[in-house]
N, C-alpha and C positions, 0 to 999 in steps of 0.2 A: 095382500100377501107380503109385499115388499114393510109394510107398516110392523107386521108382528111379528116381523123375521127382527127387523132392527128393536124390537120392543124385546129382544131374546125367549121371542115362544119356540117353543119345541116345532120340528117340520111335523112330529105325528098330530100335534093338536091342531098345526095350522089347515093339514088337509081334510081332516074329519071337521073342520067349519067349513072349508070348501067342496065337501063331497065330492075329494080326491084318495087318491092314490097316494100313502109318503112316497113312493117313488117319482110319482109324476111330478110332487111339489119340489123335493130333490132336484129334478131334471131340470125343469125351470129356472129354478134358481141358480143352479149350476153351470147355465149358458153362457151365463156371464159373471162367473165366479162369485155369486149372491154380491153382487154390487151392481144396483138399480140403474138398470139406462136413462139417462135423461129424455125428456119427455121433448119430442121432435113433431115441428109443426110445417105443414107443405106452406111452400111460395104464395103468397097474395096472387102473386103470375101466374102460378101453374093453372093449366087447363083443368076445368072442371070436369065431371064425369058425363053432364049434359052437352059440354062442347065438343069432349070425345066421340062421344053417342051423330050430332052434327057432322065432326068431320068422316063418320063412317058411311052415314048416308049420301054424305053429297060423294063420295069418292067410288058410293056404289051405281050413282046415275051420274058415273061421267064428269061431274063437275070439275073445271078446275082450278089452280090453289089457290089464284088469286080471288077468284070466285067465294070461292069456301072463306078466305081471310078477310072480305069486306064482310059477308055474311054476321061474322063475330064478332067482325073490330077488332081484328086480331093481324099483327102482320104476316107476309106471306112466309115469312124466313121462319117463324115460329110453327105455322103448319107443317110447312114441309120437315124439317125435323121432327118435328111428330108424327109424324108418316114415317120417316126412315127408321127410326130409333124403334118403333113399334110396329113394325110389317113383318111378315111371317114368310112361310113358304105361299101363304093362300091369301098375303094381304094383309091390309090391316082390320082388328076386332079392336073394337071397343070396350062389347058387354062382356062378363066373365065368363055368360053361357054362351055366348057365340066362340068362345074360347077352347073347341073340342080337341085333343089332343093331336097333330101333327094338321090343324088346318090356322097355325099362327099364334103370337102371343098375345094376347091379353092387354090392350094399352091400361086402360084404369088400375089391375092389379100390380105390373109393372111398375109403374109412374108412383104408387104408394109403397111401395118396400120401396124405392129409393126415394123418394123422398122423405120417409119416418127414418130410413137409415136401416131396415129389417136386412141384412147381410151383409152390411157394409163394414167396410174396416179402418176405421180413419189411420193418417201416420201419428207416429209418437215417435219421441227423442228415445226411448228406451230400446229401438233400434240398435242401439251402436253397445248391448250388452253388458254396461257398468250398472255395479252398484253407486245407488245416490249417494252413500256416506264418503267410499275411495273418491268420487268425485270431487266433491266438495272440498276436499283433503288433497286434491292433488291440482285442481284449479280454482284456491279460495277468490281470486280475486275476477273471475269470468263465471259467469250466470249462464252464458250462452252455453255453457259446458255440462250445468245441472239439471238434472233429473229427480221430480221428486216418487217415495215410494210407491206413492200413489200412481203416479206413470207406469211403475213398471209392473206395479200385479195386474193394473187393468192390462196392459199388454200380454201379459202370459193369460190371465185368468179369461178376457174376454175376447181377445183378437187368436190367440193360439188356437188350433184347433186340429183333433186326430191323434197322430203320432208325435205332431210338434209338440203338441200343446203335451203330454206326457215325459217327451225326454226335457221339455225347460221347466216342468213339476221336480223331475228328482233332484235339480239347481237348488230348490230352494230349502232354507233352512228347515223348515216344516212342509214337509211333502203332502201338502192337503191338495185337495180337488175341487175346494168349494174353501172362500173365504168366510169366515164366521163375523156373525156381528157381534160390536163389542158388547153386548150387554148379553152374549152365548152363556160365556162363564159364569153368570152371577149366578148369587147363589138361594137359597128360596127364604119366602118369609119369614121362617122360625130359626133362620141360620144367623148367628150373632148375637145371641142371649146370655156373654158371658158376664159374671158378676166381676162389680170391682175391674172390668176392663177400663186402661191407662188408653184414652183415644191417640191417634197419630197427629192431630192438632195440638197435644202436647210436648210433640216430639223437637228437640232443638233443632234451630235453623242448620248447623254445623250437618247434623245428616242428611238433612235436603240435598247441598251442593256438594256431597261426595266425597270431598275436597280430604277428608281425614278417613284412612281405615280402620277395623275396625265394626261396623255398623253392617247387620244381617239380615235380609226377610230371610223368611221362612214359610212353609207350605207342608202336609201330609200328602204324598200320590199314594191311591190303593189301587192294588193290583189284582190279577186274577191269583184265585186260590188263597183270598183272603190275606196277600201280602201287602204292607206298606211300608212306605221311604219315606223319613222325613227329610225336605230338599233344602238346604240352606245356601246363599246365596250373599257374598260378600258384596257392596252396594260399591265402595272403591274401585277394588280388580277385578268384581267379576268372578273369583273365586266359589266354587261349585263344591258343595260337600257334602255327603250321599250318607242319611244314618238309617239303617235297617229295626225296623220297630214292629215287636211280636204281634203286637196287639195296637188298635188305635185309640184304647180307653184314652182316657185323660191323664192316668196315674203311671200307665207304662209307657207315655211319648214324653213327660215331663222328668221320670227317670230317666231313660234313655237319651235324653238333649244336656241331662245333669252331668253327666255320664261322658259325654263326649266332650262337650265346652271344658271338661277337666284337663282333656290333652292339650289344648293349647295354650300360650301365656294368655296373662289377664288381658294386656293391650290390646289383642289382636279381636277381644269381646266386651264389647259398649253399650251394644244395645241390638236387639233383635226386633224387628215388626212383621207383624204377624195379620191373618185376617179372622175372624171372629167364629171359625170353627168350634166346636166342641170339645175336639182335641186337647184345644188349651184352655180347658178349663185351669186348669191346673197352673196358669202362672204367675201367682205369689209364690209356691212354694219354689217354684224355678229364680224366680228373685232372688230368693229368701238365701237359696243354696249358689246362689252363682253372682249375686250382685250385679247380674243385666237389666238393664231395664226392657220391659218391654212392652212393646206399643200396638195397639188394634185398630187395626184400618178401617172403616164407616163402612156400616152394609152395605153391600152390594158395591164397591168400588177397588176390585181385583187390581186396578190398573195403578194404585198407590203401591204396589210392589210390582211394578212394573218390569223388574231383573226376574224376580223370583216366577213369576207368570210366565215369560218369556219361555226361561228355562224348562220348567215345567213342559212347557210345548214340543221343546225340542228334545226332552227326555222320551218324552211319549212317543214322539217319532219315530227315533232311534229306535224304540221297542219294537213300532210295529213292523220295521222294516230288516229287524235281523232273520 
């Protein structure tokens, strides 16, 4: 499950291979903000389920601990804490069926959620509520200060939980409930078939590092009721600029992008990158009429407009949450 989720399958296909429920494969995933728990292995030490089974017997004829811990080879300070730790109102159980509701717990089932870690919640530095960027920016030269992102969504996403876990959801910049894998967004095999597309490998160094404004991605969002925005996206500042587009042929978004780059001075438009929708089909004639260059990011690699993607997200948010 965890495999084809980061391979970007859909949750509906991934359950109908596993003769689920989308909802159930949802859930699952959603325990821990679809980011995979590492895979946790019991102590070499810890008692096995046949010594447990041992210390039940001998504690049922009497035995005692020091008895039972020559028995195993086991010290007596390690029994007896297995006894306290795993005694009930009616003693201790080893087996899971001797395990009947209000006659004790469980030691074998016990001893394995804590040991795989099945409820456990480790500490994290993301305790103390900072974003990893303010940090870094406010104590460059202390580590002991930094947090990276990854700390803190596993903190909201997989230690949060109920009510908590909902009001430090509407914190974040995209109010999701489930983190997506980066290969979510891609997009399918027949998507990227434009002629005469100018790859982003031929894009100047000079855009990579920001450093000059200037330089645009760009994106179509479709809406409901057959509405689309084209998102533009200044790669310098940051800069957000929202074009409303009738239709999403090729010929009415390359009009309407003509159309707008008109209002601003030339400086401010260098070049635009784009990802290999259909949309743009249409961009020599935007060239042609505008003198930007423009550039197409490699299939299936959204994360080369990594401003414009972002945005997008948080656009979408914003929608669903008015």
């Amino acid at each position: 499950m965890w495999e084809r989720w980061r391979a970007g399958e859909s949750l509906q296909h991934i359950a109908q291979l596993f003769d689920r429920n989308h909802s159930s494969v949802a859930g699952k995933l959603g325990q821990t903000g679809v980011i995979q728990p590492p895979l946790r292995r019991r102590s070499k030490r810890s008692l096995t389920p046949a010594e447990r089974e041992e210390i039940s017997i001998g504690l049922a004829a009497d035995e005692s601990i020091q008895s039972i811990a020559r028995r195993l080879s086991r010290a007596p300070s390690t029994i007896c804490r297995e006894i306290k730790r795993y005694s009930g109102e009616k003693g201790y159980r080893a087996d899971p069926l001797m395990s009947l509701p209000g006659s004790g717990r469980c030691a074998q089932r016990h001893a394995t959620r804590r040991d795989t870690g099945a409820g456990k919640s480790c500490g994290s530095k993301a305790a103390t509520g900072m974003v990893a960027g303010w940090l870094k920016r406010t104590w460059p030269g202390n580590e002991g200060f930094h947090v990276s992102h990854e700390t803190i969504y596993r903190t909201l996403f997989i230690q949060a939980r109920g009510a908590l876990k909902k009001e430090l959801l509407e914190h974040l910049r995209r109010t999701r409930a489930m983190r997506r894998s980066r290969h979510h967004t891609q997009k399918t095999e027949d998507h990227g078939h434009i002629r005469d597309a100018v790859s982003i490998s031929e894009r100047p160094p000079a855009v990579e590092d920001r450093a000059v404004p200037g330089h645009w991605e760009g994106d179509l969002l479709c809406g409901s009721g057959n509405s689309q925005i084209a998102t533009l996206v200044e790669r310098h500042t940051r800069y957000v600029m929202l074009v409303k587009i009738d239709s999403k042929d090729s010929e009415t978004v390359a009009k309407a992008l003509i159309k707008h780059v008109g209002k601003l001075p030339q400086e401010l438009y260098k070049s635009l990158t784009r990802d290999r929708g259909t949309e743009m089909a249409g961009h020599k004639r935007f060239n042609i009429a505008t003198d930007i260059a423009v550039y197409s990011c490699d299939p299936k690699h959204p994360w080369q407009r990594g401003s414009n993607e972002n945005t997008n997200g948080l656009l979408s948010a914003a929608r669903q949450t008015r």
